[in-house]
C-alpha positions in Angstrom: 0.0 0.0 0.0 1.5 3.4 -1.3 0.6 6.3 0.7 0.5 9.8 -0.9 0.0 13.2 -0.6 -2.9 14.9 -2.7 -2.2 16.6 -6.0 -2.1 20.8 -4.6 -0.6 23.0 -7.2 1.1 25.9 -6.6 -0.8 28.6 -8.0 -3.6 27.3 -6.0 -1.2 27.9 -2.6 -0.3 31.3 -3.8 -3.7 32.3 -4.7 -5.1 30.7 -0.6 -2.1 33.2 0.7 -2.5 36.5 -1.1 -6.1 36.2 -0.3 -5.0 36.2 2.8 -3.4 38.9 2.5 -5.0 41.3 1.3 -8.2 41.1 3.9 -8.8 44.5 5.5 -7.4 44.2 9.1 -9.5 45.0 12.1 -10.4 48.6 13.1 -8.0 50.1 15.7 -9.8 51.0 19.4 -7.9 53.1 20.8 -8.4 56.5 22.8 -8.1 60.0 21.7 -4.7 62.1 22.5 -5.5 65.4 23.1 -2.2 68.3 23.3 -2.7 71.5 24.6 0.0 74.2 24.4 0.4 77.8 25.3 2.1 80.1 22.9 4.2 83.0 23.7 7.4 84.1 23.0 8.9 83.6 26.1 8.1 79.8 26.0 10.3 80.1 22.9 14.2 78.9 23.1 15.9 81.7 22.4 13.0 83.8 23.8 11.8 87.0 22.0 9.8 89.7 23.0 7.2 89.0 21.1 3.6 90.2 22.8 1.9 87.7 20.9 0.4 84.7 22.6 -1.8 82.0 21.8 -3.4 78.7 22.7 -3.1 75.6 20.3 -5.3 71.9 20.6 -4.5 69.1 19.0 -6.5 66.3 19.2 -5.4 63.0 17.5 -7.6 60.1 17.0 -6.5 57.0 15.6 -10.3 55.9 14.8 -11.0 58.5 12.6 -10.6 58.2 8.9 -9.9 60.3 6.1 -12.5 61.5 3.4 -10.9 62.3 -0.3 
């Protein structure tokens, strides 16, 4: 009695792996990052004497997509 392995091609390998491959991965669930900074030119390095000042926040969430 001759035991062997069943006939698999190739191409039919290679086709079972990129398809694989190419399904969308899960969504990401993680938490907002939110910076806050205060602007004014003696927070600067080399300070200035600038009067101006200002308040920036970023928030950055890895959940939310991009619309083209």
């Amino acid at each position: 009695m001759k035991l062997s392995l069943p006939d698999i091609s190739i191409r039919s390998c290679l086709l079972a792996l990129a398809a694989a491959l190419i399904l969308p991965a899960p969504a990401a669930h993680a938490d907002p990052i939110t910076f806050i900074a205060n602007l004014s030119g003696a927070n600067e390095n080399p300070t200035n004497a600038s009067p101006a000042t200002g308040v920036a926040t970023i928030v950055l969430d890895p959940t939310a997509r991009l619309v083209a």
